[in-house]
BADO-861101 format. One line per field, with one value per residue (C-alpha): residue number from 0; residue in three letters; x, y, z. Coordinates in steps of 0.05 Angstrom, whole numbers, plus 32768, in hexadecimal, padded with zeros to 4 digits. Last residue first. Layout:
BEGIN
n <- c(NUM/...)
res <- c(ala/...)
u <- c(X/...)
v <- c(Y/...)
w <- c(Z/...)
***
This chain:
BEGIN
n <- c(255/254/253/252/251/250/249/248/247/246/245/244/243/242/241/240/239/238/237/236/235/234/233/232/231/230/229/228/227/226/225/224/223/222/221/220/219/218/217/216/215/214/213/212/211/210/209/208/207/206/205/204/203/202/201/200/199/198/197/196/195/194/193/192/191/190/189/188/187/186/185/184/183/182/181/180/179/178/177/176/175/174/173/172/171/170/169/168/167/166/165/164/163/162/161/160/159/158/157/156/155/154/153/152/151/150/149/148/147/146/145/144/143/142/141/140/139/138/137/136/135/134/133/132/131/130/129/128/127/126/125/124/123/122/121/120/119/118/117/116/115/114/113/112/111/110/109/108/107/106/105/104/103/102/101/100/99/98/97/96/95/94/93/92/91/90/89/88/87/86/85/84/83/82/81/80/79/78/77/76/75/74/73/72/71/70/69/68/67/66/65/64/63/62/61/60/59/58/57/56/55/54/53/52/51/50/49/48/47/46/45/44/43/42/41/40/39/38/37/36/35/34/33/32/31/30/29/28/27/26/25/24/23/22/21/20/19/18/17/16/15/14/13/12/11/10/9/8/7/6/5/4/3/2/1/0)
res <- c(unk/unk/unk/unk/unk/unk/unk/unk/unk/unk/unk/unk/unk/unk/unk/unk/unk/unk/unk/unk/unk/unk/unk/unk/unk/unk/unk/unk/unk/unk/unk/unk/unk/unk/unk/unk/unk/unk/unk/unk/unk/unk/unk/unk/unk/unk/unk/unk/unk/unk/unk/unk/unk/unk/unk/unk/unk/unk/unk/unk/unk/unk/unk/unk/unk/unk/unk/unk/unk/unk/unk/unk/unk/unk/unk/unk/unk/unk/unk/unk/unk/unk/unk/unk/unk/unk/unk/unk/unk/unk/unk/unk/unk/unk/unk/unk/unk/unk/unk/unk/unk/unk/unk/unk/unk/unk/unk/unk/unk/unk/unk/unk/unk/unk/unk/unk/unk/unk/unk/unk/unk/unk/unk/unk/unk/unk/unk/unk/unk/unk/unk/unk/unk/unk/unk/unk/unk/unk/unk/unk/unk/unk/unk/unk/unk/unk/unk/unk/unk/unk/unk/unk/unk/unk/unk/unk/unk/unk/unk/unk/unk/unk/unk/unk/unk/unk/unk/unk/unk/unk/unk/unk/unk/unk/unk/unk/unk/unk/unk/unk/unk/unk/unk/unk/unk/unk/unk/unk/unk/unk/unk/unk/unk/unk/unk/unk/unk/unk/unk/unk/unk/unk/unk/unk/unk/unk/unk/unk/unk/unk/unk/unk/unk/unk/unk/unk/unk/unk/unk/unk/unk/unk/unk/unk/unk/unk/unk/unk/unk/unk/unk/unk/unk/unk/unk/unk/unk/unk/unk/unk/unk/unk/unk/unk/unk/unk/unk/unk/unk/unk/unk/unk/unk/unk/unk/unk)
u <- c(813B/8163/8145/8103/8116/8125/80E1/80BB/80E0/80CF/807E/8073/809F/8071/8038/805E/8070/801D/8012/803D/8088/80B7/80D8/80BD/80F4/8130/8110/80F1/812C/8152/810E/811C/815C/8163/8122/8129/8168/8163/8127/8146/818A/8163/8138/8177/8198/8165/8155/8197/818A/8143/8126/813B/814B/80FC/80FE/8139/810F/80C2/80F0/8106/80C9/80B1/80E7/80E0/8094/80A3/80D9/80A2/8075/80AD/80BB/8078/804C/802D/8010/8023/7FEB/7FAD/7FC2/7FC3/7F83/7F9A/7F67/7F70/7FB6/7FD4/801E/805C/8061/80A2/80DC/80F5/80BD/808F/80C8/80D2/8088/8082/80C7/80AB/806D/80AB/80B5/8073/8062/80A2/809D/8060/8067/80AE/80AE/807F/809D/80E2/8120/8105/8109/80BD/80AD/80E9/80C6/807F/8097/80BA/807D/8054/8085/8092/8046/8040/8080/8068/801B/8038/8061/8032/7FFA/7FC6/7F8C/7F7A/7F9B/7FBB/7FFF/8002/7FEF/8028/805A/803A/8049/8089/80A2/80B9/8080/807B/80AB/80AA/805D/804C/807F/8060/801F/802F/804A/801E/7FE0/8011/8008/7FBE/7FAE/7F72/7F99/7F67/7F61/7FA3/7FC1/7F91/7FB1/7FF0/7FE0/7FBE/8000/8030/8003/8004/8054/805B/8028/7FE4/7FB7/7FD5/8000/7FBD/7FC1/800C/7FFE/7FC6/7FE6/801C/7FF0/7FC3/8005/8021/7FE8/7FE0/802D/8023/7FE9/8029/8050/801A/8008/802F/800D/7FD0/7FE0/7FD3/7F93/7F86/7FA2/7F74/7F2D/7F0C/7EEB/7EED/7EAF/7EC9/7EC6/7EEF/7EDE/7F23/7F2B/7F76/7FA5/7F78/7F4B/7F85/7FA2/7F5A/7F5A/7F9E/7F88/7F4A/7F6D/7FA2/7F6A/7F48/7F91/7F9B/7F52/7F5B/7F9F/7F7D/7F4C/7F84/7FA6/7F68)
v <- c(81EF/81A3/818B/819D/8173/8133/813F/8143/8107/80E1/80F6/80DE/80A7/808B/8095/8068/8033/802E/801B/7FEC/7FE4/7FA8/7F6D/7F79/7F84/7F8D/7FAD/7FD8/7FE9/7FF4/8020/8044/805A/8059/8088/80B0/80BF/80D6/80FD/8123/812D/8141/817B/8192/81A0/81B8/81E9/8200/824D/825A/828B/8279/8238/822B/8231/81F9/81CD/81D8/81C9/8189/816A/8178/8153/8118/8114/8112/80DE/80B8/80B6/80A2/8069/804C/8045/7FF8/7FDD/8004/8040/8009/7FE2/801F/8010/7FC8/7F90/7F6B/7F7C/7F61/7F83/7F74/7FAA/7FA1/7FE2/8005/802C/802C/8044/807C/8094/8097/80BB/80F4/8109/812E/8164/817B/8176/819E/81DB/8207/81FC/8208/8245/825A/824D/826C/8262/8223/8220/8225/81F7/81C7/81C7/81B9/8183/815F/8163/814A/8105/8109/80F3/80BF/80A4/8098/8083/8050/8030/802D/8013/8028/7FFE/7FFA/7FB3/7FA9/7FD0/7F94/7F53/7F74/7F69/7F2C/7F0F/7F27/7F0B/7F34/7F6A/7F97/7FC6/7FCC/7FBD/7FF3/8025/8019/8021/8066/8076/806E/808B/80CD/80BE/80CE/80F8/8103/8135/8170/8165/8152/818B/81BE/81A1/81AA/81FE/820A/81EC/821B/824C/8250/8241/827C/82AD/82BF/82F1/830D/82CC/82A7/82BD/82A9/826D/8260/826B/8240/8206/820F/821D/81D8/81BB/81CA/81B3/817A/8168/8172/8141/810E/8124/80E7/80B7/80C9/808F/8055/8069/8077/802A/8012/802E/806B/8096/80D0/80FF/8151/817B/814A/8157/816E/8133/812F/80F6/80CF/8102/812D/80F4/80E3/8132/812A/80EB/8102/813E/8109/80E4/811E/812D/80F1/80EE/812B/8116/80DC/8108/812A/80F9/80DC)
w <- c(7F67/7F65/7F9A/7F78/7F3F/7F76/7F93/7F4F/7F37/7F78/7F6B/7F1A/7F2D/7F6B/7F2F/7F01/7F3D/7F4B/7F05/7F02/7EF3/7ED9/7F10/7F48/7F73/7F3D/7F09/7F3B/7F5B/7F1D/7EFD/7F39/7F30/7EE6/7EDD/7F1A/7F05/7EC3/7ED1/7F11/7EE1/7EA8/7ECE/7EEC/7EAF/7E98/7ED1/7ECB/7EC7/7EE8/7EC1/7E85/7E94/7E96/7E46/7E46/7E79/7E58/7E11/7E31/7E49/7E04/7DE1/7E12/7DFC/7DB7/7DBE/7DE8/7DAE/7D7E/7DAE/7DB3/7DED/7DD5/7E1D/7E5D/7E50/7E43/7E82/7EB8/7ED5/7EEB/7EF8/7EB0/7EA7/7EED/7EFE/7EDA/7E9E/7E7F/7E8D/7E52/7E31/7E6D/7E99/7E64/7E6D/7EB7/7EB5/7E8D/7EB7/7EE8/7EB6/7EAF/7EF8/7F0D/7EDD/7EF2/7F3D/7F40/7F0D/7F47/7F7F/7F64/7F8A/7FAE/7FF0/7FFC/7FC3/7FED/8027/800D/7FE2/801D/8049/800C/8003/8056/8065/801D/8037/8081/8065/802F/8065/8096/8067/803C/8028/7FDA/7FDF/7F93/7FAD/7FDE/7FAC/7F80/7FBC/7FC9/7F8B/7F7F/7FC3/8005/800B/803B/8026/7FDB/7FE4/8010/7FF2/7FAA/7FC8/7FEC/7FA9/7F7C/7FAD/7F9F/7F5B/7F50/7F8E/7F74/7F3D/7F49/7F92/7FA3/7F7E/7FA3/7FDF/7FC9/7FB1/7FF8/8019/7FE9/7FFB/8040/8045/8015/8042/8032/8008/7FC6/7FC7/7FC3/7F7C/7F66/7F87/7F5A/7F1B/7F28/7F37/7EFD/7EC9/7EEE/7EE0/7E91/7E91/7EB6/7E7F/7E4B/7E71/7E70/7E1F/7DFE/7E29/7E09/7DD1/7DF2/7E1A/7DC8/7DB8/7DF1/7DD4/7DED/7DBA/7DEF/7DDF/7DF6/7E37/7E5E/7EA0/7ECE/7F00/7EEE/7ED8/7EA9/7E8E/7E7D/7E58/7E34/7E23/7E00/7DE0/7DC4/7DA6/7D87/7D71/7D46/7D22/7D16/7CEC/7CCC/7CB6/7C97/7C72/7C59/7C46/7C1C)
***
């Protein structure tokens, strides 16, 4: 009977790693999802792994269009390819977020703002200097590639320690990230933190401090904005977990 049961946890936990990747990429999902909301639940364990699988893509490729092109080329070649595979996923996070954290002056309208699928002027100017920023600092950085292959595993941990401690404030029945902010349990997360950390203390191997820098851009990302958005909106959405996905890549790559 245990082992049967094993069989079965084992089955959902291979669903729920392909249901993650499904969720933040466009990559097809080569197996049958039985979707239900404690699964979408459950795949939240895997975000920083799925960073991981990207980052390897990412890294990968600039190390092959370095055969051909310069840095600054391929760095720009490897974003773009980013945006494509992700569809811009988090980066549409965070031009909402800025829309409604600067537009709006109530709760309400502030969530009515990151709701409108229209960009605005604030969204478009931090959206703009967001992927200028990245660029620079991949260029700067001491190695692209342990860059490329590190920073979007590392920076898919804040999403999932603002849903731990922060409530969930926007609409449930029109929001697409409803199923992952009800029920992520701690011993989940705990896994997912202990990952997060092994990619930083294997990465300091190359890069010495990369841990250390990996926990400080988590750690403050994660206070600082969940603060703000505590304090402006009073929990996180959707849109707020993909703006932390991008700020904790940018403060990380400060850090390289």
């Amino acid at each position: 009977m245990s082992k049967h049961s094993g069989r079965i946890t084992g089955s959902r936990e291979w669903q729920a790693f392909w249901l993650a990747l499904g969720f933040l990429t466009r990559i097809p999902i080569p197996v049958r999802i039985d979707y239900s909301q404690q699964l979408m639940n459950q795949c939240s364990l895997y975000f920083p792994l799925v960073g991981l699988l990207l980052g390897a893509l990412y890294a990968g490729l600039f190390a092959l269009l370095s055969l051909a092109w310069s840095p600054l080329v391929c760095v720009l070649l490897v974003l773009c390819f980013h945006l494509f595979i992700t569809g811009a996923f988090h980066e549409d996070g965070l031009a909402d977020s800025v829309d409604a954290l600067g537009g709006g002056y109530t709760v309400a309208k502030r969530l009515a703002i990151m709701k409108d699928s229209r960009i605005g002027t604030y969204g478009t100017v931090a959206l703009v200097l967001a992927l200028a920023l990245k660029a620079a600092l991949l260029l700067d950085a001491g190695s692209i590639g342990l860059a490329l292959l590190t920073a979007p595993a590392i920076s898919r941990l804040p999403p999932l320690l603002l849903m731990a401690f922060l409530p969930y404030v926007s609409d449930p029945e029109t929001s697409k990230s409803k199923p992952v902010a009800e029920g992520f349990s701690r011993p989940r997360l705990m896994v997912a933190v202990t990952f997060t950390a092994l990619v930083g203390l294997v990465g300091s191997l190359w890069l010495p401090g990369l841990w250390l820098t990996a926990a400080t851009a988590i750690v403050m990302v994660t206070w600082l904005w969940g603060w703000y958005l505590r304090r402006q909106l009073g929990g996180y959405t959707g849109d707020a977990l993909g703006a932390s996905v991008v700020l904790c890549e940018l403060v990380l790559l400060l850090g390289f």
